[in-house]
C-alpha positions in Angstrom: 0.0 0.0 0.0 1.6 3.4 -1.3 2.1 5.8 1.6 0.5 9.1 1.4 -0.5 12.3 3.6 -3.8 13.1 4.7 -4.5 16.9 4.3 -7.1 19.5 4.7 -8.3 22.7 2.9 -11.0 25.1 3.8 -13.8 26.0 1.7 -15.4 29.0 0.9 -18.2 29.0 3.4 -16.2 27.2 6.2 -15.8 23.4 5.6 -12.9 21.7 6.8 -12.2 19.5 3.8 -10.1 16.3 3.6 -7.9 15.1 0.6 -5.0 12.7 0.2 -1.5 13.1 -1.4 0.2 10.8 -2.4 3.8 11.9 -3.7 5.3 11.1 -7.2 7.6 12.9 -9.8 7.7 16.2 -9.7 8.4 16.4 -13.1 5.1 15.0 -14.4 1.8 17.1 -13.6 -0.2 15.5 -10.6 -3.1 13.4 -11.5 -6.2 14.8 -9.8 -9.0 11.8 -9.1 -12.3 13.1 -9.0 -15.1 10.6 -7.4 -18.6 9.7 -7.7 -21.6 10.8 -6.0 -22.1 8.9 -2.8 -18.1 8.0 -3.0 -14.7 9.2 -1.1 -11.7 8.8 -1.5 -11.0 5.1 -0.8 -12.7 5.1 -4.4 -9.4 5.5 -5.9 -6.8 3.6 -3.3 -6.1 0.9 -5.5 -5.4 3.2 -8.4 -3.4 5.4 -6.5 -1.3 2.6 -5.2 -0.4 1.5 -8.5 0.6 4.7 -9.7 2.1 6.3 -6.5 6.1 6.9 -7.1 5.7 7.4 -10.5 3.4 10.1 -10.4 2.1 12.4 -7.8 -2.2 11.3 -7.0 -4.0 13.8 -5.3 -7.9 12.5 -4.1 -10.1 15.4 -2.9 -13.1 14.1 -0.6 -15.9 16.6 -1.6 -18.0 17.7 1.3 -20.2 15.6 3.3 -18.4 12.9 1.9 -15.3 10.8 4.1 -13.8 12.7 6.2 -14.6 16.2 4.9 -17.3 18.1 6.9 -20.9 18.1 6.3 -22.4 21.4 4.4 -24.7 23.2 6.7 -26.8 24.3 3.5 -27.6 20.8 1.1 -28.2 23.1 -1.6 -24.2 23.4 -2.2 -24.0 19.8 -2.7 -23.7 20.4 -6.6 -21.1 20.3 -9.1 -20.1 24.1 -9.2 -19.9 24.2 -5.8 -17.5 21.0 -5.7 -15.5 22.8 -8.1 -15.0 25.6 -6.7 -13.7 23.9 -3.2 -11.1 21.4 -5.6 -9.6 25.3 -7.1 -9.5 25.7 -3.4 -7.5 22.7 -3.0 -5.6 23.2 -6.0 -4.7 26.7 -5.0 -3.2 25.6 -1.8 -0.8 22.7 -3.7 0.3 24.9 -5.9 -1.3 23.1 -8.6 -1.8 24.9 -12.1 -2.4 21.9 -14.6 -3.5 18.1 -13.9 -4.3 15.2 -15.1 -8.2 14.5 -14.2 -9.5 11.4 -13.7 -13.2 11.0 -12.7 -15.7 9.1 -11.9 -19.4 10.0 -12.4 -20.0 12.9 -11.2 -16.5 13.3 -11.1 -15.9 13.2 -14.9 -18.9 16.1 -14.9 -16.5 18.0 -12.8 -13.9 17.3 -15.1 -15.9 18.7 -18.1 -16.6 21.8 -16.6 -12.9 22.3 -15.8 -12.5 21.6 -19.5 -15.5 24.4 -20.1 -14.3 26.7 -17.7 -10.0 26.2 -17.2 -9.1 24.0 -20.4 -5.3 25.0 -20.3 -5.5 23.5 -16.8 -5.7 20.2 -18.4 -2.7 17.9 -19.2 -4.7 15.1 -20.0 -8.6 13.1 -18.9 -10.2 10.5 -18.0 -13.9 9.8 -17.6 -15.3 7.4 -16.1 -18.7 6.0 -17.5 -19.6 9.1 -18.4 -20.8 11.1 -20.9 -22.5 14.5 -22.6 -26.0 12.9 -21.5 -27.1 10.9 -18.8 -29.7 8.0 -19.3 -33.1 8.2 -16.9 -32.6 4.4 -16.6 -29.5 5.1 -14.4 -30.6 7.9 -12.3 -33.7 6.6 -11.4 -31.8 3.3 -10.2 -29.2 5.9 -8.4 -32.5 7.9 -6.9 -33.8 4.9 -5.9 -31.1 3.9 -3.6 -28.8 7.1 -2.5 -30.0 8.7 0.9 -31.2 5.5 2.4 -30.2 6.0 6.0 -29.2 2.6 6.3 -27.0 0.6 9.1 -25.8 -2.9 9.6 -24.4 -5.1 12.1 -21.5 -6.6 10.2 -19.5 -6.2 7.2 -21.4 -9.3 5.9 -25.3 -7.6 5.7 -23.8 -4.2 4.7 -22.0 -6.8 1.7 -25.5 -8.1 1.1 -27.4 -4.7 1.4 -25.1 -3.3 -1.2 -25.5 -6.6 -3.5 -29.3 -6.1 -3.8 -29.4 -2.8 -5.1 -26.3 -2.4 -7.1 -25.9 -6.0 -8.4 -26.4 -4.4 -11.8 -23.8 -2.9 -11.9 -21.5 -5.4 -10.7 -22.8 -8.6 -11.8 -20.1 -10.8 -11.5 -19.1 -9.9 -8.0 -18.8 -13.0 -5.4 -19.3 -12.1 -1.7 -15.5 -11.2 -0.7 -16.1 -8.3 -3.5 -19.0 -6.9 -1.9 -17.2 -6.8 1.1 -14.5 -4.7 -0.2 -17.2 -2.5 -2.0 -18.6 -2.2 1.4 -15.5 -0.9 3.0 -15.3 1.8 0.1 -18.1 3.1 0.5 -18.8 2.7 4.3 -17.7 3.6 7.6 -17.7 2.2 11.4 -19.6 4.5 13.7 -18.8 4.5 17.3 -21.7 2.6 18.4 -20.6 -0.5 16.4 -23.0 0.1 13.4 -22.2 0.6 10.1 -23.0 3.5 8.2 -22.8 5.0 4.5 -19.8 7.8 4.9 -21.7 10.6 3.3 -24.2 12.6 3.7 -27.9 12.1 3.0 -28.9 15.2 2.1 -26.4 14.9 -0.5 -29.5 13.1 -2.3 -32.0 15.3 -1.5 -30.3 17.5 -3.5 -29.9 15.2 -6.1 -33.7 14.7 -6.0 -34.2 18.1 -7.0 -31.9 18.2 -10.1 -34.1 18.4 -13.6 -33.1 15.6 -15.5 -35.2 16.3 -18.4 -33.4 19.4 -19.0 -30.3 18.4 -19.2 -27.0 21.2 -19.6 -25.5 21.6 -22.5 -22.0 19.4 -22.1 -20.6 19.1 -25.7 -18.2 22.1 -25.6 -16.6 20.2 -23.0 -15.1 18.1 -25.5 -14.2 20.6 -27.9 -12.1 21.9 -25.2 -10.9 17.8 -24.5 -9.8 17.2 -27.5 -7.1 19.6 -27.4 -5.4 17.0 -25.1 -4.9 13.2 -24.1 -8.5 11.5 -23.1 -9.9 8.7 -22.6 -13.1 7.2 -22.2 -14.3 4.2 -20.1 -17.3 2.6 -20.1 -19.1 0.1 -18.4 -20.3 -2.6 -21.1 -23.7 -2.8 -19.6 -23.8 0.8 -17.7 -27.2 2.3 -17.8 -26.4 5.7 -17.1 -23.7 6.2 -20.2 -24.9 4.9 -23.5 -23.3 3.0 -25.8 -24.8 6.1 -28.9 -23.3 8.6 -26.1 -20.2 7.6 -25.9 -20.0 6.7 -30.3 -21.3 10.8 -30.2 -18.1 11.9 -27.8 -15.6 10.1 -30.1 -16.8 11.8 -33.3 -16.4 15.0 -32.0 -12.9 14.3 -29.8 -11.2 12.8 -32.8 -8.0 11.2 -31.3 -9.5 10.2 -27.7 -9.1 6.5 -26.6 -12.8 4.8 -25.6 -12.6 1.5 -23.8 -15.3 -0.9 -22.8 -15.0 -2.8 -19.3 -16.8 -6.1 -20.0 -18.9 -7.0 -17.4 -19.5 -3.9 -15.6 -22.0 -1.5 -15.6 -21.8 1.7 -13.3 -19.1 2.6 -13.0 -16.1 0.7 -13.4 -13.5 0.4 -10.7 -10.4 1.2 -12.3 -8.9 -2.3 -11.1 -9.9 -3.9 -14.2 -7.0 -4.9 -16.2 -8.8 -3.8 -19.3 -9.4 -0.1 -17.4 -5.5 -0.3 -15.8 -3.8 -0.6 -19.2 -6.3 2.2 -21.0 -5.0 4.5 -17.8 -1.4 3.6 -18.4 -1.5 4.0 -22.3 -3.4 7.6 -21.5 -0.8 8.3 -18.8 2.2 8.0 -22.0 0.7 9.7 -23.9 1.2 12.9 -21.2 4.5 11.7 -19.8 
């Protein structure tokens, strides 16, 4: 397990934020991992452990997610407002340009840095997502974020997470459920285990129109000024198979990779997902 420093940063309104670093080259600019909705940073340990050494990985935890604090108002749980705290973080490190990687809602932040800072970009990944998001997948998302869940063991949080996201990971056996668990779960002090974020993070979620979705496409004109790739989960409903075929006209010389088996989102530990990040990370290097 690559070593790495837990940090904080302060946002805007007064959240004590949490990210880690963990160092690499300073000749190479930092790759920046971005996670999903209900995710944290643990999202990304695997990956970071691979490429820790070689290149410096920084993983923001966006508030009321982890160990960054909980907004007092759930309206700022949206994607400008995350942005704004990561230039925060960014700020602080000294960072100017990154590589992005993100996941879900993290690859929508890393569009709108390629809308709103593209010469901050030295290269991107996105993660089983696209330009347009399919209502299959957020209404199976809706359905399940904000549950204020708890379980006795490892074991029925394991289960609890196999019945409602076994879609998306269909080939997963018991001991992978575990570790999905522990990604995306915490220990409280009472003994009971918890989901580590927020749940008003999906109320605001909730209130998000879906049927008028932003504009996203200049993102990619933006993109395809620099090394990208695209992952996809082979049976993901939430990024389409026509979404993704619409990105790659219009980015020309990106990469797009299918992760048999998986739907949303990939884990970035598939070898078919490790070698697309490694050919992507060349072509920056």
């Amino acid at each position: 397990m690559a070593e790495f420093t837990d940090g904080t940063w302060t946002s805007s309104d007064g959240l004590e934020l949490h990210y880690r670093d963990y160092p690499g080259r300073e000749d190479r600019p930092p790759v920046l991992c971005l996670h999903g909705l209900t995710r944290n940073a643990r999202d990304f340990a695997d990956l970071a452990d691979r490429l820790a050494g070689e290149w410096r990985v920084i993983v923001p935890e966006m508030r009321g997610r982890g160990d960054s604090e909980y907004a007092k108002d759930a309206d700022s749980y949206n994607p400008i407002q995350y942005l704004s705290d990561v230039n925060l973080l960014l700020e602080k490190l000294g960072v100017d340009r990154f590589v992005s990687i993100g996941t879900s809602m993290g690859g929508l932040m890393t569009m709108l840095i390629a809308m709103k800072s593209p010469e901050r970009l030295a290269g991107a990944a996105l993660n089983d997502i696209g330009t347009r998001l399919e209502r299959e997948g957020l209404d199976r998302i809706l359905s399940y974020a904000g549950q204020g869940r708890n379980f006795p063991t490892w074991v029925h949080a394991a289960r609890a997470l196999e019945e409602s996201q076994k879609i998306a990971h269909p080939r997963f056996d018991l001991a992978d459920w575990i570790a999905m668990a522990k990604r995306t779960m915490t220990l409280t002090s009472n003994g009971r285990i918890v989901f580590d974020y927020d749940m008003k993070i999906a109320e605001a979620f909730s209130k998000v129109d879906f049927d008028n979705q932003p504009d996203l496409s200049p993102a990619l004109d933006a993109l395809a000024r620099v090394p990208v790739l695209i992952l996809r989960g082979e049976v993901s409903d939430l990024f389409s198979e026509a979404n993704c075929g619409e990105m790659m006209a219009r980015l020309g010389d990106a990469e797009a990779v299918t992760v048999a088996g998986v739907g949303h989102a990939p884990l970035l530990i598939e070898p078919e997902a490790e070698a697309a990040i490694d050919r992507l990370l060349a072509k920056v290097a």
